[in-house]
Structure formats: C-alpha cells, structure tokens
SELUM-695833 format. One line per field, with one value per residue (C-alpha): chain; residue in one letter; z, x negated, y; residue number from 1. Coordinates in nm, 4 decimals, padded with zeros to 6 digits. Layout:
unit = A:...
code = A:...
z = Z:...
x = X:...
y = Y:...
pos = NUM:...
***
This chain:
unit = A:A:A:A:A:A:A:A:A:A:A:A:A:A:A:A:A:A:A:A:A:A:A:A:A:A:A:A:A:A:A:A:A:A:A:A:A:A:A:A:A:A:A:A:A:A:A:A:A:A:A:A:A:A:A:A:A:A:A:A:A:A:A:A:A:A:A:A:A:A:A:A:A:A:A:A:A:A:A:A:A:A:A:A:A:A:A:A:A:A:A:A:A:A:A:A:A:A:A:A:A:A:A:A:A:A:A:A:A:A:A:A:A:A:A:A:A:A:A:A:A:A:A:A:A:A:A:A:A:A:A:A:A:A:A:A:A:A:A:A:A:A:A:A:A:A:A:A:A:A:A:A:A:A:A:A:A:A:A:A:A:A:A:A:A:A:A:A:A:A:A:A:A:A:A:A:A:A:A:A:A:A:A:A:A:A:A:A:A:A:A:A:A:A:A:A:A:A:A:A:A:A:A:A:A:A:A:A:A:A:A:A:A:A:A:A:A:A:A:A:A:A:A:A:A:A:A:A:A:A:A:A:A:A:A:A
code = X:X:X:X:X:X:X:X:X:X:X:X:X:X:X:X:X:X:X:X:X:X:X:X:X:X:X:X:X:X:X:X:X:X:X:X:X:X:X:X:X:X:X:X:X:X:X:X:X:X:X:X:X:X:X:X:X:X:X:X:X:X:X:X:X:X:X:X:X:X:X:X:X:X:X:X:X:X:X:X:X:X:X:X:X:X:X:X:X:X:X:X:X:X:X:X:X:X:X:X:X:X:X:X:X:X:X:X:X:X:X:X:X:X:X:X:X:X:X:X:X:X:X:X:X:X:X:X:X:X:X:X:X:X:X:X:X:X:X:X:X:X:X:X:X:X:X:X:X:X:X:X:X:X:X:X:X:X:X:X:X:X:X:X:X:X:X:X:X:X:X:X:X:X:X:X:X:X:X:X:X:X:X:X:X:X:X:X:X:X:X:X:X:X:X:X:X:X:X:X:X:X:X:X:X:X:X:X:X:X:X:X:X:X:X:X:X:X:X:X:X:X:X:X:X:X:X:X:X:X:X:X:X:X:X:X
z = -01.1304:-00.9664:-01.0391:-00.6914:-00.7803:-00.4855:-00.3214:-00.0339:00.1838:00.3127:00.4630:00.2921:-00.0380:-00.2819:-00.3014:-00.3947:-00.2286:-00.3494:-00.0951:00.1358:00.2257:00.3512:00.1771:-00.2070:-00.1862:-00.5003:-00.4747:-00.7560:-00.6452:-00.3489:-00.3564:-00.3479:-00.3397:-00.6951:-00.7560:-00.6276:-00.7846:-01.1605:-01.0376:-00.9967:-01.3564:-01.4357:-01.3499:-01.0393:-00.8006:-00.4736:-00.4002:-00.1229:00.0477:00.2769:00.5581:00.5277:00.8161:01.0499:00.9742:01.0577:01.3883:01.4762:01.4632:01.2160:01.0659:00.7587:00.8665:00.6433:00.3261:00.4389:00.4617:00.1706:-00.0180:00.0980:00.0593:-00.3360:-00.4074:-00.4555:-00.4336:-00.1309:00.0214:00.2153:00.4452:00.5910:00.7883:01.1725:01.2764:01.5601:01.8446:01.8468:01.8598:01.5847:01.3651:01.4944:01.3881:01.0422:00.9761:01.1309:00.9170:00.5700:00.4945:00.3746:00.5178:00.7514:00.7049:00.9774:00.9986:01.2888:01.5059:01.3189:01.4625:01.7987:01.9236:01.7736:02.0709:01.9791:01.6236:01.6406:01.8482:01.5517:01.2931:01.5277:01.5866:01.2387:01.0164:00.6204:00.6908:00.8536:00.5775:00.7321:00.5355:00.4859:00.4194:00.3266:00.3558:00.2029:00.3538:00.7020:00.7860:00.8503:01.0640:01.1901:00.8375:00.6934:00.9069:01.1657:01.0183:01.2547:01.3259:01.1734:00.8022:00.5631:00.5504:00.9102:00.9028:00.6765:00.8763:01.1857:01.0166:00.8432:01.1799:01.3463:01.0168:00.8131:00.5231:00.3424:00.2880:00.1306:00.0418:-00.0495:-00.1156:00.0585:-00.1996:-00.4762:-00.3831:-00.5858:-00.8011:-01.0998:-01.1148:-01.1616:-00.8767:-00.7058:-00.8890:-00.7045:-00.3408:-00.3770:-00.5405:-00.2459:00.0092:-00.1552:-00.1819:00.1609:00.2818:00.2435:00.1969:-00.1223:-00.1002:-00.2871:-00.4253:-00.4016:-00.5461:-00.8187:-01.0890:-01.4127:-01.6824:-01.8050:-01.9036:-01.4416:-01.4489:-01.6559:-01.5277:-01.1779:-01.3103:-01.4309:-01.1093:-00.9950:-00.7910:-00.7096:-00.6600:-00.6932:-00.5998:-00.8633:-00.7542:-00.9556:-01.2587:-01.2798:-01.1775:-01.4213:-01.7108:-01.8008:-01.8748:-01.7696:-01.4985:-01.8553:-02.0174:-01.6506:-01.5685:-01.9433:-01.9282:-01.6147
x = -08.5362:-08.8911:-08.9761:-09.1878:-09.3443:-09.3795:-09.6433:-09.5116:-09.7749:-09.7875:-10.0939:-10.3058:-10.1754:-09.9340:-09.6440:-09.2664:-08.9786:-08.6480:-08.3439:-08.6116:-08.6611:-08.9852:-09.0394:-08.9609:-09.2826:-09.4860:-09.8326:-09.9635:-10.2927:-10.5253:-10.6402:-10.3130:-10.5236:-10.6422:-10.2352:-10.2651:-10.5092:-10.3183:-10.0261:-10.1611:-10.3014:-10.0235:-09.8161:-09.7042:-09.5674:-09.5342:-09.5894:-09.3715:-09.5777:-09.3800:-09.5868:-09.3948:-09.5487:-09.4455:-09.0949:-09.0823:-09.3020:-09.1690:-09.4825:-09.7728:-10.0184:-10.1212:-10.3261:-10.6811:-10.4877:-10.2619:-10.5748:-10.7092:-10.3991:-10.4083:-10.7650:-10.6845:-10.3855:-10.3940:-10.0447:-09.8448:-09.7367:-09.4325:-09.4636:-09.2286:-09.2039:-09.2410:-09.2353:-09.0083:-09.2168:-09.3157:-09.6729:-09.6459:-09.4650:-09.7441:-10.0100:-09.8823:-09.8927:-10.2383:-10.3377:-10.3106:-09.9051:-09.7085:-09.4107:-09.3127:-08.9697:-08.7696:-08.5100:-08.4438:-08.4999:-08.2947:-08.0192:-08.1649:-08.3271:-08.1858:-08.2723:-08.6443:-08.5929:-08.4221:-08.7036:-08.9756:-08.7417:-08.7838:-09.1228:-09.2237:-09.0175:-08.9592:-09.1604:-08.9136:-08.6996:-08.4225:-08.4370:-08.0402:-08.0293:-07.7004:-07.5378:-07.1558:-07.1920:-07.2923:-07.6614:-07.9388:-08.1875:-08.5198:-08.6308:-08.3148:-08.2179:-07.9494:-07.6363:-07.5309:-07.1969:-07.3349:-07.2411:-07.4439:-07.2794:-07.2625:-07.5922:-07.6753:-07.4779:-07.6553:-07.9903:-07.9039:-07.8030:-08.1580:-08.3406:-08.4754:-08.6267:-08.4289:-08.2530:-08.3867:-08.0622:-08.0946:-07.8879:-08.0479:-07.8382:-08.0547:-08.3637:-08.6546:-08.3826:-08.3429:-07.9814:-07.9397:-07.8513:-07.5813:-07.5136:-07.1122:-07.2796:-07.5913:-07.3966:-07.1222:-07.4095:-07.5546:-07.1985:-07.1564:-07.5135:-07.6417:-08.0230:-08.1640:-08.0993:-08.3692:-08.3076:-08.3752:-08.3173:-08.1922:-08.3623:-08.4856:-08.4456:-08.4778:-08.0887:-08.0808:-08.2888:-08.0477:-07.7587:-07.9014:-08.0133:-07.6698:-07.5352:-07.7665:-07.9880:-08.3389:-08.5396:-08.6046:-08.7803:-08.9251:-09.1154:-09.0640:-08.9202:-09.2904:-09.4801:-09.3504:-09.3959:-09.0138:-09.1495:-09.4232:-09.4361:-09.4638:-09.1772:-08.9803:-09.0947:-09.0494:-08.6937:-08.5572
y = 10.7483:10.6732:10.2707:10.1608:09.8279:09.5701:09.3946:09.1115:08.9892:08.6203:08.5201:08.8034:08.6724:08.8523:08.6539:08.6952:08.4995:08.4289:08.5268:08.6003:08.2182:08.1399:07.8127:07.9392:08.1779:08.1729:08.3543:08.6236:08.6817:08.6440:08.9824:09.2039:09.5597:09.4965:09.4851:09.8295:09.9688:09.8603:09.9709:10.3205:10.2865:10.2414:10.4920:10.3894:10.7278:10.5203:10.1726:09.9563:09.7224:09.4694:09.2483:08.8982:08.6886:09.0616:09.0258:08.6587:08.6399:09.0328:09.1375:09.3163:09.0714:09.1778:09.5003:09.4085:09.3498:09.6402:09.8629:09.7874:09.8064:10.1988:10.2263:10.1078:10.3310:10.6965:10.7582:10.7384:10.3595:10.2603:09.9779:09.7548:09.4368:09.3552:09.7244:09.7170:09.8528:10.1988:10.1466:09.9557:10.2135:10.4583:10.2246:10.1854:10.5659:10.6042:10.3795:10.4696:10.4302:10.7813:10.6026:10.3150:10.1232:09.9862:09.7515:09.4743:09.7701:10.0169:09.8178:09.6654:09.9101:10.2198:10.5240:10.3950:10.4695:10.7781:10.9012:10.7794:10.9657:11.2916:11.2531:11.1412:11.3522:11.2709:10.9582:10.7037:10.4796:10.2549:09.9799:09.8410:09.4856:09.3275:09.0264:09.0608:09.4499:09.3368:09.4146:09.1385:09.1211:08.9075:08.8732:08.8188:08.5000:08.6606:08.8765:09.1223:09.3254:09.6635:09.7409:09.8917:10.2085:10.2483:10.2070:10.4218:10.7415:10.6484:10.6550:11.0279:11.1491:11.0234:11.2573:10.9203:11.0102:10.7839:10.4722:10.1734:09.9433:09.5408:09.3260:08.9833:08.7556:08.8974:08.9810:08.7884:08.6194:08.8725:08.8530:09.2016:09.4495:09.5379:09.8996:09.9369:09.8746:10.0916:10.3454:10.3225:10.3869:10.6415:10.8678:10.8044:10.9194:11.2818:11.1130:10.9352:10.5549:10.3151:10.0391:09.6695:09.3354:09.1198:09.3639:09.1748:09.3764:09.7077:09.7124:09.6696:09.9837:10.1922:10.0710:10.2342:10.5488:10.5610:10.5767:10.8355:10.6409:10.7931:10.5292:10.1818:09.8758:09.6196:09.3361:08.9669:09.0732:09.2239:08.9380:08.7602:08.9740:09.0174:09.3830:09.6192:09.8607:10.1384:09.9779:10.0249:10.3753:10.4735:10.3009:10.5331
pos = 1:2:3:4:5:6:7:8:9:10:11:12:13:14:15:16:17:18:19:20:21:22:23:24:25:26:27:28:29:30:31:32:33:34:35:36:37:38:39:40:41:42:43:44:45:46:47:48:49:50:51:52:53:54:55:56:57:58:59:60:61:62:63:64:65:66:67:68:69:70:71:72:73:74:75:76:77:78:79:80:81:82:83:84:85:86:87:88:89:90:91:92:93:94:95:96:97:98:99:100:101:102:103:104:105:106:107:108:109:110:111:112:113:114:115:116:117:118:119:120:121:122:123:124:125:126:127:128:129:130:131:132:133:134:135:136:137:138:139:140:141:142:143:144:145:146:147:148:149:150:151:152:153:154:155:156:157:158:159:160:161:162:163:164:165:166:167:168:169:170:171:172:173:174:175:176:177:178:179:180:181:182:183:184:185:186:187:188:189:190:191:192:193:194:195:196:197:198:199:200:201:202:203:204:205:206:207:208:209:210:211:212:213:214:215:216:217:218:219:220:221:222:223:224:225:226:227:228:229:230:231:232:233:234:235:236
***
C-alpha cells in the first residue's frame, strides 16, 4: 500500500482541519512547499495537495503555494479542492499537478466531468466523500442524495483514474478509518480506491493493507508526530 502524505492549504498556510470545519484549522507551517520537499526525502511516491479556501468559495485560490508545492516535489501531486469548472481542472494540470480530484462537480455537474475523464485519461480522481454513505458536497457542508458506491460506478464508467474515498466524520480526527466502507467501495469498483481519514496509527495502516487497499492518505496523524512518514511507508 502507497502512504500519500497531505498538505491542506488555507490562506497559503499548511493547515489541518478536523471534520472539515473551517474554524478548528490549526496551521503547520507558513511555507507548505518545504513540506514537500521532506516529504520527497522521505520517501514520499505521490503527494495529495488539497486547496481549502477553493472548496469553500468554489473556486481555486491557492495557485502560488500550489506552484511551488510542484515546483518542490519530484514525484507526482494530486490536487483537489474548488475544481468544478473545466477550466479550472485544465488549469490545475497545466500547471504542475499529475492528477486533479473532483468532487462537488462529480455529482453536480457530472456530463462536464465525464468529458474531463475522456479528455484527461488516468489523471481524473473522483474524490467520494461520505456522510453515513451519502456523498457531500461544497466542502463538506451540503449532503446530497448520491451514495458512495453509486458514485463510485458512475465515476468507473466516465474512465477516472481512481477513487479517492473519505469518510467526512473522521477526517483530521485520528479515530482510525473506516476499513468495512472503503473496503465495500473498493469490491464494488473495478478502479483502485484511496483512502482517507481518521488514520492515527500505524496499527490504521495495516488494518487497510489488510483489506487490500492501494493507497492511502495521511495527513494529522503526521503533523503531529504520532509516527513518521518511514515508520508509515515501512509499516504498509
């Protein structure tokens, strides 16, 4: 299983929230592309990069700290948050991500997405955020009717390059992850599912490679030392 450490971007600032609330952000460091660069030292195969203020306002408004992030890291980054025009999705591969994740519009605006899966193939991750199996949107603040599995088959049949599965409830607050649900998606998609939230210790990570997950996410248990991106990637 491939460990992608986390960097989440709030006013150019690393930061990490807990349930995705706003107002619980705690900041890491002012300069998020040195994060980058020692995650790479560290071992780091991919690094997920998510553009806070852009999935509250909608739109992209990280794009310095973005570049530099990619101008840092020397292995490919995913990055999510506020892409829900196409342009913007464009942008975001022209300028310096491997892959760009989608989610409000993954569900709002689905013939647009389909169309960036087609036109961007292997480089389009739906990002599947779950409330209680229903899928959130707006930066987590809205639940909508679409569950995470149906999801999931939708985004398969536009050619995603994969799935990248939280569970909202548990993101940022080391709980542990939820192994059954990620597990579910994943035997009901034919494409590799990440995942995302609640992991804070390396027991977390086993317990997912376990279940034959791929890849996955690790952002606050890291901040705050609980163990080391080696200890992680050594522990998968």
């Amino acid at each position: 299983m491939i460990v992608i450490p986390a960097i989440d971007l709030l006013g150019g600032k690393a930061v990490r929230l807990v349930r995705g609330q706003r107002d619980s952000a705690t900041v890491f460091s002012d300069q998020p592309w040195t994060l980058a660069k020692d995650f790479v030292a560290a071992g780091a195969q991919r690094i997920h990069v998510v553009d806070l203020d852009g999935a509250f306002s909608g739109a992209p408004e990280n794009r310095e700290a973005i570049e530099r992030i990619a101008g840092e890291a020397t292995v490919p980054i995913q990055l999510g948050g506020g892409l829900r025009e196409r342009s913007e999705i464009d942008a975001a591969l022209a300028t310096g991500a491997t892959f760009a994740v989608i989610g409000t519009a993954a569900v709002k605006n689905a013939e647009m997405v389909a169309r960036a899966c087609a036109d961007h193939p292997g480089r389009i991750v739906i990002a599947v955020d779950a409330k209680d199996g229903q899928v959130a949107v707006e930066g987590w603040v809205e639940t909508s009717a679409v569950s995470a599995v149906e999801l999931g088959r939708r985004a398969e049949g536009w050619g995603a390059a994969a799935l990248l599965y939280t569970d909202v409830a548990r993101d940022g607050a080391g709980a542990g992850p939820d192994v059954e649900r990620t597990a579910d998606l994943a035997r009901a998609v034919g494409i590799p599912v990440i995942a995302s939230g609640g992991v804070g210790s390396l027991d977390d990570l086993r317990a997912l490679a376990d279940a034959a997950i791929p890849m996955v996410i690790v952002g606050r248990a890291l901040y705050d030392r609980r163990f080391s991106l080696k200890e992680a990637i050594a522990a998968c």
